[in-house]
N, C-alpha and C positions, 0 to 999 in steps of 0.2 A: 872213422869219423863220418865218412859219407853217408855210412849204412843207416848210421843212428840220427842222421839227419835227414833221410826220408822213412824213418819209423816215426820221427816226429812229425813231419808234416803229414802222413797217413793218419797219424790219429787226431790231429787238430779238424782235416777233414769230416773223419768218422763221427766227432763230437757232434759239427754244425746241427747236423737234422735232428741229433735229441735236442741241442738247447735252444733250436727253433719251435720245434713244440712244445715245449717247455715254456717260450715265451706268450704265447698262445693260450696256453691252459690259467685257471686262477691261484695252483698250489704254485706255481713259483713266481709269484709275485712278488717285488724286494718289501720289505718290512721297512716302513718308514715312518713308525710312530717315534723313533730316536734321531731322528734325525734333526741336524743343526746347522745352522749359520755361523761358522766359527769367526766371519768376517763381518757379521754385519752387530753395528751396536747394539747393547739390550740397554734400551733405557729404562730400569727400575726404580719406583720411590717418586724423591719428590724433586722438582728441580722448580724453578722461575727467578725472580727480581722482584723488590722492594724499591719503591722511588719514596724518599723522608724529606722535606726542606721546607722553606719557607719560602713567600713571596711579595711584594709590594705593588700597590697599585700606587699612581702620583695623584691623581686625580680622580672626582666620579664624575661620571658621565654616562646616562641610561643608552646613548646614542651606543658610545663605545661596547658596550658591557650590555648590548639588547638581548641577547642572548649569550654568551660565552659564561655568565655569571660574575662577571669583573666591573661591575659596573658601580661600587664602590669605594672610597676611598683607602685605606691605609693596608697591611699588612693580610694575608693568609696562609691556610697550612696548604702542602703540596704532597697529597696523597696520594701514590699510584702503583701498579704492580699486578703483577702475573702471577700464575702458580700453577704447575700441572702433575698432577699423579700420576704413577702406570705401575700398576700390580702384575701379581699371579691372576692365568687366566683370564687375563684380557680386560680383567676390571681398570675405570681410569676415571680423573678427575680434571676437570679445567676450572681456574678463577680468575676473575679479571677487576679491576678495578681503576677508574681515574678522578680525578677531582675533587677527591672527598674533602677536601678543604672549601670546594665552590658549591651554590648553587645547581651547577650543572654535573652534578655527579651521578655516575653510573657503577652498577655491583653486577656480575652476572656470573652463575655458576654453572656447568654441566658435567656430567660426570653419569658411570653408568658401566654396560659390558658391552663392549662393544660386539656388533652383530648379534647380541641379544633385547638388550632395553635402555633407554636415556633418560636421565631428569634434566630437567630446564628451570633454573630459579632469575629469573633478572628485577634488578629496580634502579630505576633512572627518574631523574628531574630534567625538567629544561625550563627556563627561566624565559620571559618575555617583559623586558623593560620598556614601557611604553612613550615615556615623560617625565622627565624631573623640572618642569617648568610651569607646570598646571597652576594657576589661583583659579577658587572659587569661594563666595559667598554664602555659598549651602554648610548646614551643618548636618551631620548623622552623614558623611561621607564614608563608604562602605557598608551602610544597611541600606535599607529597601525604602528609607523617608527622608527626605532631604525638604529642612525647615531653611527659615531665615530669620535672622537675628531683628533687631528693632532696628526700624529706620524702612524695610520696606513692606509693601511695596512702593514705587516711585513710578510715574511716566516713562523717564528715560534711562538711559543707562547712566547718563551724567549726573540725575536728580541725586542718584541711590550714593549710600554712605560707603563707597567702597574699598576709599581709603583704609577706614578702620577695622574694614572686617573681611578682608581678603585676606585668605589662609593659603596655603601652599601644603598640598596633594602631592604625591608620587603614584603613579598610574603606571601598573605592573600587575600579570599573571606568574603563578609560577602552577605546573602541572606535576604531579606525581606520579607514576604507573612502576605498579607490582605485577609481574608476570610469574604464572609456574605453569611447568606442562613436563609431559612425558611421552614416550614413545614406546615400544615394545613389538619384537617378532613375533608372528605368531606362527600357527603351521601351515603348509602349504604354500609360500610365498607371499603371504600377507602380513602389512605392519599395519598397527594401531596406533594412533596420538590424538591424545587430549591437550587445550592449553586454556589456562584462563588469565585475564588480563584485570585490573581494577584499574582505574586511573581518576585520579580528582586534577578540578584546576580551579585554583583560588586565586582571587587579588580585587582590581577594579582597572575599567576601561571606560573610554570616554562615549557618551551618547548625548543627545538630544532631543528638546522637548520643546514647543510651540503652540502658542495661543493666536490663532490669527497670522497676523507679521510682527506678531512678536515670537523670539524665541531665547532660549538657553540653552548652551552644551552644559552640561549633566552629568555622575561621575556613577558609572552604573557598577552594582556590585555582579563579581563569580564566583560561584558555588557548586560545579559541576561536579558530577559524578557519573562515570561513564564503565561497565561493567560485556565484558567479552570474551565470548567463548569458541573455540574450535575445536572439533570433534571429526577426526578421518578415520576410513580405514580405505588403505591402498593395497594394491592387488600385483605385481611383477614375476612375470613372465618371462619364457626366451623370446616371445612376439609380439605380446599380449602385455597391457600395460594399463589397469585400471583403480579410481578413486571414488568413493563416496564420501563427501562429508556432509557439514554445518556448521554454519556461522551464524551467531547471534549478540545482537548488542540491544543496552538499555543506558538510555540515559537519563540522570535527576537532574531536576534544577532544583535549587535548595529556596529558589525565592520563585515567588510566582509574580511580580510585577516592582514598580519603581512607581512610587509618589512624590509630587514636590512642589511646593509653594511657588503658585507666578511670582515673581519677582516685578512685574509690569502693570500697573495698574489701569483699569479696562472701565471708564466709566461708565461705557456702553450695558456692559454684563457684567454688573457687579459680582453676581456669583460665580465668575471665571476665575478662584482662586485655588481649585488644585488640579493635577494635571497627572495622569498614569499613565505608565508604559507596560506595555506586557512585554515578558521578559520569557526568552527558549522554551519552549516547556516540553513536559516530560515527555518520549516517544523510545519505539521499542521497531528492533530491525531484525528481520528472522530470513536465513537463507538455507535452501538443500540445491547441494552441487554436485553431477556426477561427470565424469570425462571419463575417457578410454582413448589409449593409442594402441596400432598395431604396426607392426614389421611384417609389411608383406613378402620383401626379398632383401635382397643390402642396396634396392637400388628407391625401394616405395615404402611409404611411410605416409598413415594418414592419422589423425586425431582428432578427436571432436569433445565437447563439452557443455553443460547446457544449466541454470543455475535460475529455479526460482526462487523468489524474496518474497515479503511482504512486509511494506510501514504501516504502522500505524501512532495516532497521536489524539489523544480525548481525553484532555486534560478540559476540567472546568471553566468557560468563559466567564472573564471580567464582565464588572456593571459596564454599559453602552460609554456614559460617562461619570463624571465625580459633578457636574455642574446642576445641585438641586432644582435650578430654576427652568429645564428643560423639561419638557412633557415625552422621554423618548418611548416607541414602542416596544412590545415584549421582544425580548429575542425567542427567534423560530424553535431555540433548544439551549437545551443546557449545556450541551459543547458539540464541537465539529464533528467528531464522528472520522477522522480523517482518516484516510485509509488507503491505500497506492499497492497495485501488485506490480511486480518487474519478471521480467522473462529475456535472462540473456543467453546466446548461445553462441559458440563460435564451430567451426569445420576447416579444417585446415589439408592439403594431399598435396606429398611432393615428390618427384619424380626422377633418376638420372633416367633419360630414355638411352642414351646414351653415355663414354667418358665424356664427352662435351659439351652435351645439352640437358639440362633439368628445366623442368616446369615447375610451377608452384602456382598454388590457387587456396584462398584463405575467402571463406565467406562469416559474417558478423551480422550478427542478429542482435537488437536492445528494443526491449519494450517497457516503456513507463505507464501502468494506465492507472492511470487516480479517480480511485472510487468512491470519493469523496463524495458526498449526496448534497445537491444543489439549496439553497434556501437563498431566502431574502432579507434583506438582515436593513436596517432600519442606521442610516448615517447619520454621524456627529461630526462636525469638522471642528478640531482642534478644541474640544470641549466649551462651546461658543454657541455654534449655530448647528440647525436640525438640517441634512440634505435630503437628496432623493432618495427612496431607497435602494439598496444595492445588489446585487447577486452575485454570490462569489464565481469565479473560473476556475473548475479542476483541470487545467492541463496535464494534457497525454502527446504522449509521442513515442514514434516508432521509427529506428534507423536500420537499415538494410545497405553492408559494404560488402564488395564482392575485391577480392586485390588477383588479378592474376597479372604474373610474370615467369620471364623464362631467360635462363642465365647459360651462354654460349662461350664456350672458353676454344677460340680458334688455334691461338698457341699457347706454348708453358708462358709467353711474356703478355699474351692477350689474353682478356676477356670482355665480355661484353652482357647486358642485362637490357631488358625491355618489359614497359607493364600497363595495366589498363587497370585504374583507380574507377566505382562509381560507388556515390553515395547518394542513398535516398531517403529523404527525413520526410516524416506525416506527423504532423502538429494539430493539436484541437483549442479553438479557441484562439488562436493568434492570428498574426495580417496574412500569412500564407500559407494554404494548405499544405502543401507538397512540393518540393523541391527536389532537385537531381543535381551531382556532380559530379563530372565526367574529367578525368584526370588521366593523360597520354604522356609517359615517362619513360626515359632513356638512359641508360648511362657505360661509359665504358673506360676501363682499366688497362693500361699497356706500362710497361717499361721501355721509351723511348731509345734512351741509350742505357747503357751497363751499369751506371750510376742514378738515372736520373725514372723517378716512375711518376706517372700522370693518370689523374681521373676526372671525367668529367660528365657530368648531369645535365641535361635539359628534361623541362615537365612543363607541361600547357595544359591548363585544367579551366571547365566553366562552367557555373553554376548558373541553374534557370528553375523560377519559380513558378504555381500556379499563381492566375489573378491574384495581385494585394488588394486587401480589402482593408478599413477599418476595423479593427478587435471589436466585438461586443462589448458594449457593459462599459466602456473606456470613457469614462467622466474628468473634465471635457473631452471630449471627441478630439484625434489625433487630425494632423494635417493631411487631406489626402493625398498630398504628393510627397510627402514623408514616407519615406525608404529606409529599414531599421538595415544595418551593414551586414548581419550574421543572417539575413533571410534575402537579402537584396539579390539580382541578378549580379555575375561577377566574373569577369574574365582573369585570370589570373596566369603570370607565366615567369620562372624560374628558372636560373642557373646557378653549377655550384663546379669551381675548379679546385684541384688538387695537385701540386707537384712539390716533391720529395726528393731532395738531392741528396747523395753521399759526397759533397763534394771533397774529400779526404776519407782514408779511412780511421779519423777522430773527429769529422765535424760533419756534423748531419743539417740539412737546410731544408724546412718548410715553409711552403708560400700557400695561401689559399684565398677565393673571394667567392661571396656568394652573392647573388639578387633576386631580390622578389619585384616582381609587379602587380595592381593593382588594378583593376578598374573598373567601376561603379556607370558603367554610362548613361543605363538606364533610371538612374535618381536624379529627381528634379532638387530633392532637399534630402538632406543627408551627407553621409558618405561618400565621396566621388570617387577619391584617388588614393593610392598608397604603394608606397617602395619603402624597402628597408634593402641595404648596401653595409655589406659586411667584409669587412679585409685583416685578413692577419698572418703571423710569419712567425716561426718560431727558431732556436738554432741550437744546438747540443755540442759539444766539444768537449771534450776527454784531454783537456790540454798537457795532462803529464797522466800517470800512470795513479797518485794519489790526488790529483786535481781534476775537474771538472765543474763544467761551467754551461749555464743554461740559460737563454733567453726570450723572450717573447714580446709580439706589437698587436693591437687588436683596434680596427676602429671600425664604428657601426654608425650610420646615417639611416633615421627614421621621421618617411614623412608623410607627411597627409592633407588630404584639401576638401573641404566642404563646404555645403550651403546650407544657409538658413533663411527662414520667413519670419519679422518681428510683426506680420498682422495678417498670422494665419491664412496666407494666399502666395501668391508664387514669393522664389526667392528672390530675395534685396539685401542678402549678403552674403557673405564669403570669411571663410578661414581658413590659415593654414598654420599645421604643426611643423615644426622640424627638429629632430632632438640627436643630438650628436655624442657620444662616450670614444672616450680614445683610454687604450691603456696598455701601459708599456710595464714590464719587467726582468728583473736579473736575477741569479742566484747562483751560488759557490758554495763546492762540498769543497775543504782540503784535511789530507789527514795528515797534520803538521807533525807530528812523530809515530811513526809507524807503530801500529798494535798499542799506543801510548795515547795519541792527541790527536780529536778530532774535531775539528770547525766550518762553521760555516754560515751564509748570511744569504738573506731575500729581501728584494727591496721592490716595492709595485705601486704607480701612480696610476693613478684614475682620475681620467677631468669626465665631464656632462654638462652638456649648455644644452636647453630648450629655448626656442625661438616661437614667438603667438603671434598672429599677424589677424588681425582681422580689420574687413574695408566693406563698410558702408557705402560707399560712395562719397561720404562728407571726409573733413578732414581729420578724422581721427587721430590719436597719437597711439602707439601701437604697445601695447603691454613691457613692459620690463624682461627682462630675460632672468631666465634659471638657471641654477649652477651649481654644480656641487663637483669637489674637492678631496680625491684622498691621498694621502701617502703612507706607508706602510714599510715600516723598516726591521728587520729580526737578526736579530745573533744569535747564537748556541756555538756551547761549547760544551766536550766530552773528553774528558779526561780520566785514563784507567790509573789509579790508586797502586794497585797492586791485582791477583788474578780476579777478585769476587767483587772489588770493592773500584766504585768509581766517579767520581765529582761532575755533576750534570750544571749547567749554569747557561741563563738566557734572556737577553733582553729585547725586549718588545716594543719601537716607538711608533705611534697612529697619532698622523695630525686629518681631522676632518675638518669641512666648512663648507657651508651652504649659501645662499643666496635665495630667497622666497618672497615675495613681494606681498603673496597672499599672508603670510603672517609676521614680517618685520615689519614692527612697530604698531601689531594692532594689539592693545592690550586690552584687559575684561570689558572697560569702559570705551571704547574706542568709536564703535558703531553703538550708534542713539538704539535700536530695538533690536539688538542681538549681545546677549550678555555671554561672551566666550571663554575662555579657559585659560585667555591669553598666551598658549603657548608659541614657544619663539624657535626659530632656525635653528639646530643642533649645530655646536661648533665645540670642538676637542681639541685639546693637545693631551695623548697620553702616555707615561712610560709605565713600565710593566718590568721589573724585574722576578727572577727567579735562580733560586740554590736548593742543588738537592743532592743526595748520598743515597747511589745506588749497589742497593746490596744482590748479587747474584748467590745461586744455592742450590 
């Protein structure tokens, strides 16, 4: 026994060096075109869910249903579901679909070989409900001419007959976009994609037109059509990471302008009887985009990208006006000629110099230059009266940010971050040429105790302009010690804290607050002041093993102070905003029989008051307050049938309410020379139910 057990190990030895060369060489290399995963699924064929039922709205209300597609009354179908294929050879399919019952329904398909080629088919709606309270007087609402019946026009809005001829408008878009696109490997590490987009958007929205001081809101029609395309071809690398594309878009407008009968009678200008609007018009947007990233080690990583555009838009100019009895001069041309080139670029390089220390530095390039060609063009105010002549402003501008920071992790419980923001904007044609903004930021990350982790932000940034100057061309002439807020001088300084308890290992607690500060010092009139105070807390709890339970509080304080001049010379008054949102919520998953019954509910209130204060120095009474109102309550319930089949069921209650001062109780006639649309305060109470039968497969 001995013997033959060191003939055995003598020749396990003896083996080693051949099947070490052997592992070495390429003939004995295992064969591994059979080879399988005895353990892991094969998902072949077809599998998904079908959702089938029905649903009721209580009420309409365009508030509720501005977009979700619920925004009117009685019953709908409840259409939704998934589907995915997987073949032989890696071919596969995905379908998606929700809402086909609403307005806002979406189809999208993909499918293709995977690591070889993709197709892309999507078509979705989103619906935009404007107003279901509109009256107006006009007729041909929805086309491009808006007449009025007998009786006007009148002086006032009191004169006119509007009792009898005030009709009721709903003022809604709805948009449509078909997408198809593809993708495809090609050789050498490069994929190719195409995709094109259509999209229309129809309805009507509300506008306004004006004779003098007189005016009327307007029911302007949409007819859009918007057409878009992308074309890449990308490049992947072990280090080397590059893209070429283009993007281009064109948009119609199906109408070129809005015509419409004064409603106001002008004994001055008798022939002040129609009035146009020029409406979007057509324009075309063309982009070539290239980037590149590289892997210089596992520790540097730099990328850059750089994308010129060009607009353009030369669409036929309208007549000056519709008023025969003005003498106006030619126009300089038969249309604008408008035309804008862009040049964006970004450069981004980041660094471990170390396991502790990274740098990072990110520079941003945007240039807008419109090259629009200058004319003088010959003014009409409000189809009435002849002005000065005017010259249009093609602004341009150019911004240049530079972000560098550097991220220091002292231990596995610390980190720490530090950065230096600057922005510098060049404008032509506006009050300031050149501006800078210098932004100094901090922040750092610790887990204080074993439970408990904290972060916290500070940033001190200030913004300084060249000389304000008066804008050209600015008829009348602005106030010279008017300070526009977005070019003003501006100190500004921020905090923002973060802590995160486990205070259990089932109940998680967040706390956070943020502030900003504002300050405008340098404006005599304008903008002075501004803070916004942000607090909120969240909490999580896992209260049993099929329960859990989630909470959240948010309040926000935003406010602001300014001056004004009512006679063009220093300021002689003061305002101030203060606008407040609080909002609190709850929610509960329970799976009230295991693998069987699943429920669960969300309920979220939201107040908002605005506060307007302004003081002349007399004794004023101070504007009304704002307010709005929501509650929000949901059920669902899931319950499985049997293995495929399973009963979906969910109700919906929304009560909203408003308070507006600006438009409770002004109806069409209300104000003597402004004929409005009378629309009122949105106020709801909605339930929403729903039942469906889900089929899995």
């Amino acid at each position: 026994m001995k013997t033959s057990n060191q003939l055995l190990l003598f020749s396990m030895f003896a083996a080693l060096p051949v099947t070490v060369a052997a592992a070495d060489g390429d003939a004995a290399k295992p064969d591994t075109s059979k080879w399988e995963c005895k353990l892991c699924p094969a998902e072949k064929g077809w599998s998904g869910s079908v959702d089938v039922g029905a649903g009721n709205v209580s009420d309409k209300s365009y508030k509720f249903g501005e977009y979700n597609g619920l925004n009117k009354q009685g019953g709908y179908f409840v259409g939704d579901g998934s589907a995915r294929f997987r073949g032989d050879d890696t071919y596969y399919w995905n379908f998606n679909a929700s809402d086909l019952g609403l307005e806002s329904r979406s189809l999208d398909a993909e499918g293709g070989r995977q690591g070889k080629y993709k197709l892309i088919l999507k078509f979705d709606e989103l619906p935009h409900s404007l107003s279901d309270s509109a009256q107006t007087p006009f007729i041909g609402n929805g086309g491009t001419s808006l007449k009025l019946p007998a009786g006007f026009p009148a002086p006032t809005t009191g004169a006119m007959p509007l009792a009898s001829t005030l009709q009721s408008v709903d003022l809604s878009t709805q948009r449509k976009r078909l997408a198809a696109g593809g993708s495809w490997l090609g050789t050498s590490n490069w994929e190719y994609a195409v995709r094109f987009r259509h999209e229309t958007k129809d309805g009507m929205k509300r506008t306004a037109g004006a004779f003098f001081a007189n005016s009327a809101q307007l029911v302007e029609p949409v007819d859009y059509v918007t057409d878009q395309v992308d074309v890449s071809a990308a490049y992947t690398g072990r280090r080397l990471q590059a893209k070429l594309a283009y993007y281009g878009s064109l948009f119609r407008n199906g109408n070129d302008a809005l015509t419409w009968q004064n409603p106001f009678i002008v004994p001055a200008v008798p022939a002040a009887g129609i009035g146009q609007l020029s409406l979007p018009p057509d324009n075309q947007f063309h982009q070539f985009l290239a980037s590149a990233g590289y892997q210089f080690s596992d520790r540097s990583r730099a990328s850059a990208d750089i994308a010129w555009g060009r607009m353009t838009q030369n669409e036929g100019f309208l007549a000056s006006t519709q008023n025969a009895g003005l003498a106006v001069g030619a126009l300089p041309g038969s249309s604008l000629n408008g035309r804008a080139a862009t040049l964006d670029a970004n450069l981004k390089l980041t660094s471990a110099i170390t396991q502790q220390l990274r740098l990072n530095a990110i520079y941003t390039h945007n240039d807008r230059d419109n090259q629009t060609p200058q004319a003088t063009y010959a003014s009409v105010s409000t189809d009435m009266f002849l002005g000065a002549p005017r010259t249009n402003l093609p602004y341009s501008f150019t911004q240049d940010k530079l972000k560098l920071s550097a991220d220091y992790r002292f231990t596995s419980l610390t980190r720490a971050s530090a950065g230096f923001d600057h922005d510098r904007r060049k404008r032509t044609f506006q009050e300031v040429d050149t501006s800078n903004e210098d932004t100094l930021w901090g922040k750092i990350s610790t887990r204080a105790l074993d439970t408990v982790d904290m972060t916290l932000k500070l940033a001190h940034g200030e913004r300084k302009g060249s000389a304000y100057q008066a804008a050209p061309g600015i008829l009348p002439p602005e106030n010279p010690l008017l300070r526009k807020y977005n070019m003003a001088n501006r100190d500004r300084d921020s905090a923002a804290l973060r802590i995160d308890i486990a205070a259990t290992d089932t109940i998680n607690v967040g706390i956070g607050a943020e502030s900003s500060k504002d300050d405008y010092s340098d404006s005599a009139i304008g903008l002075t002041s501004g803070r916004d105070l942000g607090l909120n807390a969240d909490v999580t709890w896992m209260v049993a093993e099929q329960t859990s339970l989630h909470l959240f509080a948010n309040r926000q304080e935003i406010k602001s102070t300014q001056r004004g001049s009512q006679t063009y010379s220093v300021a002689d008054w003061t305002g101030e905003n203060k606008d407040t949102i609080n909002t609190l919520g709850i929610g509960v998953k329970h799976a009230a029989i295991k693998d069987k019954l699943d429920i669960g509910a969300d309920y979220a209130v939201s107040h908002s008051r605005s506060d307007i204060k302004v003081n002349t120095g007399a004794s004023n009474s101070a504007f009304p307050n704002l307010s709005t109102s929501l509650d929000s309550l949901k059920l669902y319930a899931n319950y499985r049938l049997k293995d495929n089949w399973s009963l979906l069921g969910g109700y919906w209650y929304e009560r909203y309410g408003t308070r507006n001062w600006m438009l409770e109780g002004v109806t069409p006639g209300t104000i003597q020379n402004v004929l409005t649309l009378g629309e009122q305060t949105p106020r709801y109470n909605v339930n929403v139910i729903r039942l469906a039968v889900r089929y899995r497969f």
